[in-house]
C-alpha positions as CSV (number, residue, x, y, z in Angstrom):
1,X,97.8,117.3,72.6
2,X,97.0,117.2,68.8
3,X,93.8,119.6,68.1
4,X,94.4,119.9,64.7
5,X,93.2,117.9,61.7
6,X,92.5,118.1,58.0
7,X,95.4,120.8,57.8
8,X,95.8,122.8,54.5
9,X,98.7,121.4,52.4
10,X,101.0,123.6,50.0
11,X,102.9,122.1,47.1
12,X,105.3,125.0,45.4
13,X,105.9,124.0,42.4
14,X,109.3,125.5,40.9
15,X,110.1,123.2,38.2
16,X,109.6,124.4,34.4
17,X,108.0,120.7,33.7
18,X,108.1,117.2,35.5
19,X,111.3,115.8,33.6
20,X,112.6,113.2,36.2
21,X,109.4,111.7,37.5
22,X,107.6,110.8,34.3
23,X,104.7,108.5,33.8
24,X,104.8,104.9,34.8
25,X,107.8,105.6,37.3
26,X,107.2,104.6,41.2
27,X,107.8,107.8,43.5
28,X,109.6,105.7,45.9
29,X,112.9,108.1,47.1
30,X,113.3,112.2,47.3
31,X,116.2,111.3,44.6
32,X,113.3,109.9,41.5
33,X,112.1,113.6,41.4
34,X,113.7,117.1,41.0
35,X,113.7,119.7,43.3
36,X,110.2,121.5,42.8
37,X,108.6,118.7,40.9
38,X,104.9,118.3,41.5
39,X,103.4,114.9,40.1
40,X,100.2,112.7,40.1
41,X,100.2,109.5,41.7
42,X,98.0,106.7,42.3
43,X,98.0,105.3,45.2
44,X,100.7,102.8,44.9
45,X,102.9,106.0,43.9
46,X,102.8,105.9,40.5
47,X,103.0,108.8,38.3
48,X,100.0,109.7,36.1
49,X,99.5,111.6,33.6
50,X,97.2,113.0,31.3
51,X,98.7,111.0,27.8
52,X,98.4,107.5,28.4
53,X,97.2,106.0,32.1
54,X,94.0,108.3,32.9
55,X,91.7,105.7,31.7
56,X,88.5,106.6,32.2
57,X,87.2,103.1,32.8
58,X,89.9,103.2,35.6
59,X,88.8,106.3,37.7
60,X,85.1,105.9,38.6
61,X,86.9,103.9,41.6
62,X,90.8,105.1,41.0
63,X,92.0,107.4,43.8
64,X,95.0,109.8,43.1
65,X,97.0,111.9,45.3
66,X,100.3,114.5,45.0
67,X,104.0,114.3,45.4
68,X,106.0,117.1,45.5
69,X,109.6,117.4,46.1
70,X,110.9,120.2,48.6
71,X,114.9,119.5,49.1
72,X,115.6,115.6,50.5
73,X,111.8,115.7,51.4
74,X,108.7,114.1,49.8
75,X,105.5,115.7,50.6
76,X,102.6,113.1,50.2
77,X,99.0,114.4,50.0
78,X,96.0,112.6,51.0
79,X,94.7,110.1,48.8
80,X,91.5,111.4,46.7
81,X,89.0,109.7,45.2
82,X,85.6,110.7,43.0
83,X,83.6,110.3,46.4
84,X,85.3,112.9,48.8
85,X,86.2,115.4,46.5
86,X,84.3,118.8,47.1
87,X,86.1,121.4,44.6
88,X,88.9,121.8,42.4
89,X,89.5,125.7,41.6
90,X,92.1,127.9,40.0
91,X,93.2,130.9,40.5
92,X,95.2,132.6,38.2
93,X,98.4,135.0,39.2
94,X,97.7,139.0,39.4
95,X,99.8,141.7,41.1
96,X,99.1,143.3,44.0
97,X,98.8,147.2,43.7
98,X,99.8,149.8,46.2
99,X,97.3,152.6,47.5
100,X,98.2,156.2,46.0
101,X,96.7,159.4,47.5
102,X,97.5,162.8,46.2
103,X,97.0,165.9,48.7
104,X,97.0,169.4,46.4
105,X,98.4,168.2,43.4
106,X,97.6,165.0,41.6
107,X,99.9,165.4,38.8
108,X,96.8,167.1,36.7
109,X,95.5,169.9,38.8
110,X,95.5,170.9,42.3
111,X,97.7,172.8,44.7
112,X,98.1,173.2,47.9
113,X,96.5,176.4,49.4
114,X,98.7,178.8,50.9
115,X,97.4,180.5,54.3
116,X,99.4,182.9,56.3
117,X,100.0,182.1,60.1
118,X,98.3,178.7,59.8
119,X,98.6,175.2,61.0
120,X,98.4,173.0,58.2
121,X,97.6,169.0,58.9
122,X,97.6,166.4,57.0
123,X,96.3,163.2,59.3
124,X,96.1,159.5,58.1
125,X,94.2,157.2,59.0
126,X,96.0,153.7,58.7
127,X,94.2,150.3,58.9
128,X,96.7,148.1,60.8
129,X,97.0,144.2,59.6
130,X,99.9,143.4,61.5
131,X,100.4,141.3,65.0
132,X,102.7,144.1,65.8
133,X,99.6,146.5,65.5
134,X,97.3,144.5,67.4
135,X,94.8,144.4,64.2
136,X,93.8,148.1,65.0
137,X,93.5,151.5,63.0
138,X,96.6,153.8,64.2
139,X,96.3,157.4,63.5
140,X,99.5,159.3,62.1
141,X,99.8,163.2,61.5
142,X,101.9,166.0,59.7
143,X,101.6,169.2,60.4
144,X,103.5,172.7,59.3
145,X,102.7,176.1,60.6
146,X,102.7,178.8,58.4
147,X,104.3,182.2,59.2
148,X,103.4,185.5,58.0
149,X,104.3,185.3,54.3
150,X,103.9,181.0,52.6
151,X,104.5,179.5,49.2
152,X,103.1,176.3,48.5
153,X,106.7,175.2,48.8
154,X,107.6,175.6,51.9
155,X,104.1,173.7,52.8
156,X,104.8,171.0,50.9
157,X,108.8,170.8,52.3
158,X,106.9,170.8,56.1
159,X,104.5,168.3,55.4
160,X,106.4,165.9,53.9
161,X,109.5,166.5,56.1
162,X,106.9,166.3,59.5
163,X,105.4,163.0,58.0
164,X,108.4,161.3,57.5
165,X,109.2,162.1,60.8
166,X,106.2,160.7,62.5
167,X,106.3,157.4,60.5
168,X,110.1,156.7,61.0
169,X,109.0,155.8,65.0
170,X,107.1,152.8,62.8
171,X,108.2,149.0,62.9
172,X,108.0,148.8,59.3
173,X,108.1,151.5,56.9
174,X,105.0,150.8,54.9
175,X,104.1,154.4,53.5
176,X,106.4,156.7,51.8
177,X,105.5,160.6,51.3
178,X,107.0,162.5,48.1
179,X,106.3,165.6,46.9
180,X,105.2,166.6,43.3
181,X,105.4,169.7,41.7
182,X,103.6,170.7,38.0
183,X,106.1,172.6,36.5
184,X,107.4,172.1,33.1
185,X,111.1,171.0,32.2
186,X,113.7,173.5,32.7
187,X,117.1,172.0,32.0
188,X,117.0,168.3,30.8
189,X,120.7,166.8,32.3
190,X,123.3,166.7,29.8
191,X,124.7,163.3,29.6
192,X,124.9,162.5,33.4
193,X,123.5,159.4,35.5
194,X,122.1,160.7,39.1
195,X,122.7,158.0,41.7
196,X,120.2,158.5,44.0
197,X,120.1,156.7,47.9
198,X,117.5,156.2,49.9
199,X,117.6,157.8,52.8
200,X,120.2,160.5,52.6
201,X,120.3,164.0,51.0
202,X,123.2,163.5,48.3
203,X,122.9,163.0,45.0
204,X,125.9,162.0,43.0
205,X,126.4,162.8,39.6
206,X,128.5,161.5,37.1
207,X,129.5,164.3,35.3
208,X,129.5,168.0,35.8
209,X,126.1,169.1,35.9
210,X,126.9,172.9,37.6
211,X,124.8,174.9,35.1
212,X,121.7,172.6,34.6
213,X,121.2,172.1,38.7
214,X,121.9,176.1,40.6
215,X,121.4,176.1,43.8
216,X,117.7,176.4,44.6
217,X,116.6,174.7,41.4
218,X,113.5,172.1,41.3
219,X,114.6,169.0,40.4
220,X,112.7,166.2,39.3
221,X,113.8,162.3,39.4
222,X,112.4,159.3,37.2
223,X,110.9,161.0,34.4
224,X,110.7,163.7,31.8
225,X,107.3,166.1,31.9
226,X,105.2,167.2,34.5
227,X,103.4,164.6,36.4
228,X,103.5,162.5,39.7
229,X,107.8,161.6,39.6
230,X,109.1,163.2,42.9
231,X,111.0,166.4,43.1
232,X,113.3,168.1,45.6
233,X,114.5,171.3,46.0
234,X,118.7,171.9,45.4
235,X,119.8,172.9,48.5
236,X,123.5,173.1,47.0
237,X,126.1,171.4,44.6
238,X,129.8,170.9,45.1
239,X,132.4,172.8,43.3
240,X,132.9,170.3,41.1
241,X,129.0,169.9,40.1
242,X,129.3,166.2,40.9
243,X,127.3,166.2,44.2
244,X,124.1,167.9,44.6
245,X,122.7,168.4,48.2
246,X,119.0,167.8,48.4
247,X,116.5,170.3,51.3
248,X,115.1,166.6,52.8
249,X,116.8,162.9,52.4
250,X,115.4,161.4,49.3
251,X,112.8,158.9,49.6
252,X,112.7,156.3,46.4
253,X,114.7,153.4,45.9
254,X,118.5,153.4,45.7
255,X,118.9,153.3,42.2
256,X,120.9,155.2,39.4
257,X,118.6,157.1,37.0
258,X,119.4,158.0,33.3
259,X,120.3,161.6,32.6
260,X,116.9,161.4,30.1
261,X,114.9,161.0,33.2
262,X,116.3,163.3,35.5
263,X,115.7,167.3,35.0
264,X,115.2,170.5,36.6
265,X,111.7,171.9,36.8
266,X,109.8,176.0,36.5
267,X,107.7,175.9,40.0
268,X,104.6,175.2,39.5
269,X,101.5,173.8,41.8
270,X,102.6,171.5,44.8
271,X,101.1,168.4,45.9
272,X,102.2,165.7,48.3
273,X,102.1,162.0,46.9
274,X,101.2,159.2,49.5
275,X,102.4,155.6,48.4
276,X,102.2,152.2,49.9
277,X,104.9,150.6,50.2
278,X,105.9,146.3,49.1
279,X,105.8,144.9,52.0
280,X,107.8,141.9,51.8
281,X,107.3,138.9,53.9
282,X,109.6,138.9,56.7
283,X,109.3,136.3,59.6
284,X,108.1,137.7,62.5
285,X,105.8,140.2,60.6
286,X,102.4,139.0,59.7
287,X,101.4,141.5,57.4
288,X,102.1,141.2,53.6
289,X,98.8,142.6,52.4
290,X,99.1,146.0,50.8
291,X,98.4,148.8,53.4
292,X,95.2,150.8,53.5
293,X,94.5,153.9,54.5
294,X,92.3,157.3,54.6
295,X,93.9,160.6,53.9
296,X,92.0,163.7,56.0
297,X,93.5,167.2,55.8
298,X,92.4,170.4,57.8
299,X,94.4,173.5,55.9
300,X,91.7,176.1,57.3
301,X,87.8,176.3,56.1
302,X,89.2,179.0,53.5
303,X,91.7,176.2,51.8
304,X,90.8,175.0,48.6
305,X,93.1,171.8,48.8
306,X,91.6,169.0,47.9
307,X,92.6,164.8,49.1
308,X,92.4,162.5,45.4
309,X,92.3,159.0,46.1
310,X,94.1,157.9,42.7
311,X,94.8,154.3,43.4
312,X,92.9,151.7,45.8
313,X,94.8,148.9,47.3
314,X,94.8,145.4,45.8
315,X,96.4,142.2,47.4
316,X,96.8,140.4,44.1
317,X,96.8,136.4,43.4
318,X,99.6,134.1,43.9
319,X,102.2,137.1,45.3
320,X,105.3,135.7,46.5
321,X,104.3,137.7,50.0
322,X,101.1,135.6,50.2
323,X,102.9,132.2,49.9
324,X,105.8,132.6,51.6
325,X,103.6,133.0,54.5
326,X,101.6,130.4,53.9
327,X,104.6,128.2,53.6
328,X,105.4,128.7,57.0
329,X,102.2,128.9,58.7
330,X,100.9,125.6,57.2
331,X,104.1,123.5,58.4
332,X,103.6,125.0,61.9
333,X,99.8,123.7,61.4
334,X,101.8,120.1,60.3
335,X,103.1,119.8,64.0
336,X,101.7,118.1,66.9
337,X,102.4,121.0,69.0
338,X,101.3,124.5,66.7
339,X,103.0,127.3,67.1
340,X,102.5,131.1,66.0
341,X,103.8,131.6,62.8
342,X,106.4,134.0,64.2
343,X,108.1,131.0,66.3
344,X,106.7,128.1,63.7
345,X,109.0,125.6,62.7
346,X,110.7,126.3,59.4
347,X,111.6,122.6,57.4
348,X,110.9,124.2,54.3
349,X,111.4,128.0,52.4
350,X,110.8,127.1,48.6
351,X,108.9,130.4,48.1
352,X,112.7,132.0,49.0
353,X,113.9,132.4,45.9
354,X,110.5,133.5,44.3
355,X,110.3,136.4,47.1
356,X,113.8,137.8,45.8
357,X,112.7,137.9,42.3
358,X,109.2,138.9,42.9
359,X,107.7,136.1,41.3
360,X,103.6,135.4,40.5
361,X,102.2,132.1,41.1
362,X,99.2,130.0,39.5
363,X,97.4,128.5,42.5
364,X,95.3,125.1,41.8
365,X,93.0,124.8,44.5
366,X,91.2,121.6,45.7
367,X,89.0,120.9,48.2
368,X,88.2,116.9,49.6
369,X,86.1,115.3,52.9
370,X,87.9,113.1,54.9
371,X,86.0,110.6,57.8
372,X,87.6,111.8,61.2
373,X,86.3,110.6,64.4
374,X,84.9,113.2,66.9
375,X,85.8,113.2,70.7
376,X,82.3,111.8,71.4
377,X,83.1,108.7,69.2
378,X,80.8,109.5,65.7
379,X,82.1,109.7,62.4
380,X,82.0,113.0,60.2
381,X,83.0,114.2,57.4
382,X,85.5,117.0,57.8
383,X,86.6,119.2,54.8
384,X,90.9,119.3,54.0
385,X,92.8,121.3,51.6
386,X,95.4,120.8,49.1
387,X,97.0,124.2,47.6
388,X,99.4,123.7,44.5
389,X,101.5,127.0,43.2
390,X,103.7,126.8,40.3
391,X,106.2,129.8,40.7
392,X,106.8,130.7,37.0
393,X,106.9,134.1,35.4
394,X,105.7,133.4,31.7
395,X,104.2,129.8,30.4
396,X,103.0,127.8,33.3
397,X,104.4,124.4,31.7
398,X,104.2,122.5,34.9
399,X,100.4,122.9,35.1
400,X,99.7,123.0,31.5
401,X,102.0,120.6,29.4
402,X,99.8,118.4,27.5
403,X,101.8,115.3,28.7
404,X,102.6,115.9,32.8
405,X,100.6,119.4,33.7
406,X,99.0,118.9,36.3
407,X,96.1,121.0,35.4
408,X,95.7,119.2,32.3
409,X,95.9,115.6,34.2
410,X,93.3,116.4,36.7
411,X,90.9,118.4,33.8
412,X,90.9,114.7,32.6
413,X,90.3,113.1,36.2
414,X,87.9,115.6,37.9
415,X,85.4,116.9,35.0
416,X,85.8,114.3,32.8
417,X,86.1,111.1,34.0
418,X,84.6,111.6,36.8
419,X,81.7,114.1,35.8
420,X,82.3,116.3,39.6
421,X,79.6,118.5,39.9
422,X,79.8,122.0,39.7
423,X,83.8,121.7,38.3
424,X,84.6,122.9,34.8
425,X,87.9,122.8,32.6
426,X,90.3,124.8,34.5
427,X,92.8,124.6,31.1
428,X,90.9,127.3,29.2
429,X,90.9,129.8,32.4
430,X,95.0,129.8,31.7
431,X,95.1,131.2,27.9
C-alpha cells in the first residue's frame, strides 16, 4: 500500500542559464527544455520569469510551480500558491572539512615520548554513521611495544604501521594515519618528479636521485619546510637511484609530486597525523558525512605526549555527497512501494557528474501545505518540500540571471508580490 505523502522533491539544476525554455514558451515535451534546465511555470506550464510576466496584480491569486528537465523526463512540482506556502530558504554552497588530530607532534611542537619496555596505545574512538555500522561508536587501537633501548621513530613507524593494520579489516577506508616529523630540509631533489602510489612502498623517480635520498634518510612528500606533509623513512634505492623503497606503503593519494616539494629531512620530533578521509557517495553506503572521532592515548603516566585536536569535522552545504544521496533516496520515497536507499530505484543520477568533479551546490529551499485526507476521513494540512540545487562552481547564473534565475523570479513572487511573512530577499545572501 501507499503510506507516503507530501514526499520531498529535488530539482538539480546543471544548466549555466535557462536558454531553451524562455519566457512565454508552454513546457509541453522533455524536448522544449535542455538537459538540467530548471524553469517557473504557471499552472498552464508556462514559463515565468522575473522581466516581463510576474505582474504583481496577477499573483495575489497566481499559482506557480517547477519544471526541471532530468534526461527524456519532466519533473513537475506541486502547484504553489500565496496561501500554502510556509517558507522559501537558501542555503548557500560551503565545503565540508575533514577532522585532523595530531598525536606528539602537531607540526609546531610536540613529540612523542620515548619509554623503554613499554606498550604504547594509541585508541580511537570512531562515531559510526553508516548502515554498515549499525549507527554505533566502534573502538579501533594501535599499539607498539617498546624494547630496551626506543627513538621516537621507531614509535612512530609501530603506531602508524599497527593502525593501518587494524583499520584495513574496515568496509570503507575513512581514516588515514601519516606520520610527521619536525626536522628541517636536508637535501631539496634536484630536478626529479616522485610518483608516489597509494598503497605500496615504491617510489619512482624520474631521474637519478642517489645522493639526495641514502638509504635511511627522512624523506618528506608535498611540501618544502617542517610542518604536517608526511614523511617516511628510505628503506633503500635502486642502483640506478630511480626507485626508492619506503619502511611502510605510502598512504596519500597516487599522484606525481614536483621535485620543489619533495625533500629529505634532519630528524627531528615525531608525531602521528590522523585525517578523515572524502567519503564519496557510493550506493549501498549511507554515510557521506565527514567521520568523527576521539583520539585517546595511554604511553605510560611518565609520557609527556600530548593528543591536539587541530581540525573539527564539518559536513559542508550543497556537497556533491549530500545530494547524490538525496537524489536517490527521494525517488525511492516517489514509489508506491519504498525501498531502502541501498535497493531504491535509480531513474535518475544528475548529481553523477558533479560527484566526479567535486562540485558545490546552491540549494533553494521551499516549504508549502498541501490538504491530504486522513485515514479517519478529515482534512489537514500536511507540509511538502521542494529542494532546487544548481551544480555550478563560480557564478550561479541559473538562480541569479536577472531575466530567468530562479532566485530572482521567486524574490519577485514570494517577498514581493506576495508580502510572505517572515521571507526576505534571498538575491543579496548570494553576493
Amino acid at each position: 500500500m501507499e503510506t507516503i505523502k507530501n514526499v520531498t522533491q529535488l530539482f538539480v539544476g546543471l544548466a549555466d542559464t535557462n536558454t531553451a525554455a524562455i519566457e512565454g514558451d508552454t513546457i509541453s515535451a522533455y524536448s522544449d527544455m535542455t538537459d538540467g534546465e530548471i524553469v517557473i511555470t504557471d499552472q498552464n506550464n508556462v514559463v515565468l520569469t522575473a522581466s516581463d510576466n510576474l505582474v504583481a496584480a496577477d499573483f495575489p491569486t497566481q499559482e506557480f510551480k517547477f519544471i526541471g528537465r532530468s534526461g527524456t523526463t519532466l519533473i513537475h512540482s506541486d502547484l504553489i500558491s500565496k496561501a500554502n506556502i510556509i517558507s522559501y530558504d537558501l542555503a548557500v554552497q560551503s565545503a565540508e572539512v575533514q577532522q585532523v588530530d595530531y598525536v606528539g607532534y602537531n607540526g609546531s611542537a610536540g613529540s612523542l615520548g620515548a619509554i623503554v619496555s613499554n606498550l604504547h596505545t594509541i585508541r580511537l574512538y570512531v562515531q559510526e554513521s553508516t548502515i554498515q555500522g549499525f549507527m554505533q561508536q566502534k573502538i579501533k587501537e594501535g599499539f607498539y611495544k617498546s624494547a630496551s633501548t626506543i627513538t621516537q621513530q621507531a614509535i612512530a613507524l609501530g603506531l602508524c604501521k599497527s593502525l593501518v593494520a587494524n583499520y584495513s579489516r574496515e568496509p570503507e577506508q575513512d581514516l588515514k594515519f601519516e606520520r610527521i616529523n619536525a626536522g628541517a630540509q636536508a637535501n631539496a631533489m634536484a630536478s626529479a618528479t616522485a610518483s608516489v602510489v597509494n598503497g605500496s612502498k615504491y617510489v619512482t623517480l624520474s631521474e637519478d636521485e642517489s645522493l639526495t635520498c641514502p638509504a635511511a634518510s627522512l624523506i618528506r612528500f608535498g611540501t618544502s619546510g617542517a610542518g604536517v606533509a608526511p614523511v617516511y623513512v628510505v628503506e633503500s634505492i635502486s642502483a640506478s637511484g630511480l626507485i626508492i623503497t619506503l619502511d611502510m606503503e605510502y598512504q596519500g593519494a597516487t599522484e606525481t609530486i614536483a621535485h620543489t616539494a619533495v625533500e629529505t629531512v634532519t630528524e627531528g620530533n615525531w608525531g602521528i597525523k590522523i585525517t578523515g578521509v572524502d567519503r564519496a557517495f557510493k550506493a549501498g553506503f549511507t554515510g557521506t558525512a565527514p567521520i568523527t572521532w576521539t583520539t585517546n592515548i595511554d604511553f605510560g603516566d611518565s609520557s609527556a605526549t600530548t593528543v591536539t585536536k587541530s581540525t573539527a569535522a564539518y559536513p559542508g552545504i550543497g556537497t556533491p555527497q549530500q545530494l547524490a544521496r538525496l537524489e536517490k533516496e527521494l525517488q525511492a520515497d516517489g514509489n508506491v512501494y519504498r525501498s531502502f536507499v541501498e535497493g531504491g530505484v535509480v531513474d535518475r543520477s544528475q548529481m553523477s557528474a558533479a560527484v566526479t568533479a567535486g562540485t558545490l551546490s546552491d540549494v533553494i529551499t521551499i516549504t508549502y501545505a498541501k490538504e491530504i485526507e486522513t485515514g479517519l476521513g478529515s482534512v489537514v494540512k500536511s507540509p511538502a518540500t521542494i529542494l532546487l540545487a544548481s551544480v555550478k562552481a563560480s557564478a550561479n547564473t541559473l538562480f541569479e540571471d536577472a531575466d530567468s534565475g530562479l532566485v530572482v523570479a521567486l524574490d519577485k513572487i514570494i517577498v514581493t508580490n506576495w508580502a510572505t511573512p517572515g521571507a526576505a530577499t534571498l538575491q543579496t545572501s548570494m553576493t
